[in-house]
N, C-alpha and C positions, 0 to 999 in steps of 0.2 A: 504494500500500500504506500501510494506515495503523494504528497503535498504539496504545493509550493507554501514559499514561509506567510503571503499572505494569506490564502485561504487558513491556514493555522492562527495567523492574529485575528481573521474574523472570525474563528471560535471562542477567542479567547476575550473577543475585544479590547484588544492592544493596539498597538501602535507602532506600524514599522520602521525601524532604524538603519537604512542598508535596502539590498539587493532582496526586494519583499517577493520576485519571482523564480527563486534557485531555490530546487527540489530538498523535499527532506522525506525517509521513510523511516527511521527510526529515533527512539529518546535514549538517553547519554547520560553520564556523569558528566559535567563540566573538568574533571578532569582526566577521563579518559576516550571523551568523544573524538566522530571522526569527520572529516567532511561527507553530507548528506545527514548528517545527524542533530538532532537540537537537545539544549541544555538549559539549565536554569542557575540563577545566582539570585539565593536568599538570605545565606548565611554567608556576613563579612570577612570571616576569615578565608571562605576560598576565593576571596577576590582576585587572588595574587594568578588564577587559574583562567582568569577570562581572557588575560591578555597575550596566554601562550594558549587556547586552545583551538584544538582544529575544527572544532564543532563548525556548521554553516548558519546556526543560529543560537541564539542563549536570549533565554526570557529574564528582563530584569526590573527591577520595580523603578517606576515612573520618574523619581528624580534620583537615578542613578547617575554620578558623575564621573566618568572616564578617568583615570590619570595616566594614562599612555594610551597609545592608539590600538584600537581592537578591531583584527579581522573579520571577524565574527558579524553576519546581521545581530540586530539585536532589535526583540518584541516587548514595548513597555508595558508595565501593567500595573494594576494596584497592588497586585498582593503574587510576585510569582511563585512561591512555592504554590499556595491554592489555585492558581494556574496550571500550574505543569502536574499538579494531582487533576483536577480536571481535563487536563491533556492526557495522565496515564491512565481514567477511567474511560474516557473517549475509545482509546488503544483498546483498551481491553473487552470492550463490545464490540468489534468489528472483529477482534480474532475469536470471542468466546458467540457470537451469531454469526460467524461465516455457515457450519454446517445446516443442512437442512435436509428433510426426508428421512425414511423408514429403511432401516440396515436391518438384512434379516441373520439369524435367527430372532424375532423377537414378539412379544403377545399381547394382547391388548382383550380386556374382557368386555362379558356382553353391557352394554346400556352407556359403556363411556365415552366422551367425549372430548374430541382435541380441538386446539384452535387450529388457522393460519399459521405458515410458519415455522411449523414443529420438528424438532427433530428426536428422533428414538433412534437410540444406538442399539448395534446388537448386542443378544441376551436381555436385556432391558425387559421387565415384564411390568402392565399394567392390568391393576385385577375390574373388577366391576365398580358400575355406577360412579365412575372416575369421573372429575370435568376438569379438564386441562384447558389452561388459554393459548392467547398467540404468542409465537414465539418464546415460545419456551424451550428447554435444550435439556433431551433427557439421555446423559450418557451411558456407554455400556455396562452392564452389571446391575444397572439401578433396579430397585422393587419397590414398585406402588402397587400397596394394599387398598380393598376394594372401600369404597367410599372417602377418597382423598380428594382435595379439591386444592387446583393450585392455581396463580395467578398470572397475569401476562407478564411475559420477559425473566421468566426464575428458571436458576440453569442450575440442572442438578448434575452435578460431578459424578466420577464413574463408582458405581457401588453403593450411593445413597441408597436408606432402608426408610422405607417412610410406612409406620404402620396403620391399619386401618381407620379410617375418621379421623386424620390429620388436615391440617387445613394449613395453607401455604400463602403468601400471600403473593404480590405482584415485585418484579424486581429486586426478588432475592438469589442469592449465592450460597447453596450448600453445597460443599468440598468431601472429596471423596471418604469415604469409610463412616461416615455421619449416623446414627442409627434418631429416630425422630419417633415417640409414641411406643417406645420400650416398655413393659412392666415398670411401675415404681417396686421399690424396696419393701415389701410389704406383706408382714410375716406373724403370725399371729402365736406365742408360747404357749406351749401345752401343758398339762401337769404333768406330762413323763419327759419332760425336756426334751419333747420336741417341737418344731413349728410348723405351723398348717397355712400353708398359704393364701391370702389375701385378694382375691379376684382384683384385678385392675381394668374399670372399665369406660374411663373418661378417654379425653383426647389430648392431641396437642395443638394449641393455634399459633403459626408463628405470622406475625404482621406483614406490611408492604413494608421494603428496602433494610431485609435486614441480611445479615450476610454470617454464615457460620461457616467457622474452622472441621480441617481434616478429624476425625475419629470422635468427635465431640456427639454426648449423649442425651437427650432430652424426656423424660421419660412420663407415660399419659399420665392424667391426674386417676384419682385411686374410683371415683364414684361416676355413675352415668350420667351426662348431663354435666358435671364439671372439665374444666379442663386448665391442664398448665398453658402458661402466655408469657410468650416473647413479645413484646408491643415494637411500632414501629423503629426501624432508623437502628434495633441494637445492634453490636457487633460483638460475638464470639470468637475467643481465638480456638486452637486444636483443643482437643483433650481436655474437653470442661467436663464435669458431670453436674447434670440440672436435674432435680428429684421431682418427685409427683406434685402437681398443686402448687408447683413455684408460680410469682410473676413475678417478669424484669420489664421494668419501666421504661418507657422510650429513650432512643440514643443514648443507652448505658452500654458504656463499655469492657468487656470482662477479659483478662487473658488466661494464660494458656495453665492446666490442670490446677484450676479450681473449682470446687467442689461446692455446691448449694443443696443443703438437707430439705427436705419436702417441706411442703404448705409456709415457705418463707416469700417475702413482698422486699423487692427491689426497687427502687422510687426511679426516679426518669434522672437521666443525665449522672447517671454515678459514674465512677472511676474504681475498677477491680483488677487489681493488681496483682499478678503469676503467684498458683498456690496458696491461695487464699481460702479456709474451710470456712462453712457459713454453719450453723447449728439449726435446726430446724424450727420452726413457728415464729422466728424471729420479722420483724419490719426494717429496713432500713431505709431514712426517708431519701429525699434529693439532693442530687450535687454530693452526694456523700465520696471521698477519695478515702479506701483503703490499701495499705503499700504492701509490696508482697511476702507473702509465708504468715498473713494476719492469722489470727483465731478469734471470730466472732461468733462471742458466747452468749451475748445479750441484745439488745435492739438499738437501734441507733437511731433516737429522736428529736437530734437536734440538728438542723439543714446547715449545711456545707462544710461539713466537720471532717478534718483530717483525721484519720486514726490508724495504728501499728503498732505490732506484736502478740504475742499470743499469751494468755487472754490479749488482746487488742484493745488499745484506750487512745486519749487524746494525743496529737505526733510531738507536738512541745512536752507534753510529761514525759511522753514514753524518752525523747533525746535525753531528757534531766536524769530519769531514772538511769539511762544506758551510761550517763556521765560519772555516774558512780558504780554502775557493773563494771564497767571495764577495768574498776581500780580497787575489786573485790580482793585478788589476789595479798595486793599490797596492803590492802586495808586489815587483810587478815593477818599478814606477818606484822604488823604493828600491834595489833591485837596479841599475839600470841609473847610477843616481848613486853607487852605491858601486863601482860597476865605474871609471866615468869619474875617479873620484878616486883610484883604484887608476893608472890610466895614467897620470894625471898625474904622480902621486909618481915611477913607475917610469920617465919624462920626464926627470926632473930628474938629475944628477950627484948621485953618495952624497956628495960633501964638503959638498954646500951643505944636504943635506937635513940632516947632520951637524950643523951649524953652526947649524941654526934649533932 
């Protein structure tokens, strides 16, 4: 696929600086690009990169001031990293909606429905009473179970398991190995020590524009008619595990192998950070940032509150707290010299300690 540098600033609605009709097909690092390639300069320190790079173009924010002469076109703009993320998602729908049409071996059951558009990779099986929209991208290995309903423009990667009565919404991204409407964890103790399992019969709703990581689990809520929820805009990295009856709030974002215990509420716009366990029934509200390997054991009810470590508390106590962990060691060998000089004293007869 290939561009000249204008048609790319009227994407981006920029401003061209240079030769705005010499072709580009790929995006670059500004410092390892090539001619035909475009780059970006957000952050100052690689400034020093604009002025030797071969790139044929580099997007730079509006009153960027040159101090030597740069080969390079250059597209101005308000904000170009957010540019050139809007350039790499552009990229990334033209090569993830090039394929289209029905690769066989693959199956589609009675009463369901595809849009415009569609693609089904082989192996790919669709069970009954399905309704697929347009342009949706279903690659190989994938399994949709019967009563799934998914939305325009959601590309499911190769292997995605989407289980029965899951509901999808419109321009999402789920990544291969995904499993979506699993069993929750749901076990009931016996009086002979053992456990009887727990029918799981709800579903999973995941919103419009939300986007999940490779091998990440989602799993249906525990009752019929309820269901666990993704709201719109969230982002998943790999390897989270989401338990029954959870909700995550819109454009909250979670990274990679953290763990949410069942029937817990995630408020909109939070920040979750790698390794993070959640304990189950808890609430935490919005804007909440927790930092990674937290342990959240109790609910978090006061909006835009930093917090870290496990138990996990407020991030200014927890550094004060750490300010004195780290100096446990030492604090201990002082302690154990002032203990030893304590026995001493209390060694000695009072007349002589008297006397000194």
């Amino acid at each position: 696929m290939e561009f000249t540098i204008n048609q790319v600033a009227g994407m981006l609605g920029g401003e061209v600086k240079g030769n705005g009709n010499e072709k580009i097909n790929m995006l670059a690092k500004i410092q390892d690009a090539k001619k035909g390639q475009i780059a970006f300069l957000s952050n100052p320190k690689y400034e020093q990169y604009i002025y030797t790079t071969q790139a044929s173009a580099v997007i730079v924010k509006k009153d960027f001031a040159p101090k030597k002469e740069i080969s390079a076109t250059l597209i101005l703009v308000e904000d170009p990293y957010s540019s050139f993320t809007a350039l790499l998602e552009e990229y990334h729908k033209m090569i993830s909606f090039q394929k289209s049409g029905v690769e066989q071996p693959s199956f589609i059951g009675d009463n369901s429905t595809v849009g415009t558009g569609i693609y089904r990779g082989a192996f790919s099986y669709i069970g009954g009473n399905v309704k697929i929209g347009n342009n949706v991208k279903i690659y190989p290995h994938t399994y949709i179970g019967d009563d799934v309903v998914i939305g325009d423009n959601t590309v499911l990667h190769a292997s995605v398991k989407l289980y029965s009565g899951t509901r999808i919404g419109s321009n999402c991204v789920i990544h291969s190995g995904t499993v979506i409407g699993s069993d929750g964890f749901g076990f009931a103790p016996q009086g002979d020590g053992t456990y009887k399992t727990i029918p799981q019969l709800g579903n999973v709703i995941v919103e419009d524009n939300v986007a999940i990581g490779a091998n990440t689990v989602i799993d249906c809520a525990t009752m019929f008619g309820d269901s666990t929820v993704v709201r719109q805009g969230v982002k998943l990295d790999n390897l989270i595990q989401v338990a029954h009856n959870v909700e995550i709030g819109k454009n909250t974002v979670i990274a990679a192998q953290t763990g949410i215990s069942g029937s817990t509420r995630i408020g909109d716009n939070c920040i979750i950070a790698g390794q993070v366990g959640v304990a189950g029934h808890l609430v935490i509200t919005n804007n909440t940032s927790i930092g990674a390997q937290a342990g959240i054991l109790k609910s978090i009810t006061e909006e835009g509150g930093q917090i870290l470590g496990s138990p996990a508390f407020d991030v200014k106590e927890y550094f004060r707290a750490y300010a004195v962990f780290k100096k446990l060691p030492d604090l201990n060998s002082r302690l154990r010299e002032l203990e030893n000089k304590i026995r001493h004293l209390e060694s000695r007869p009072v007349q002589e300690i008297n006397t000194k």
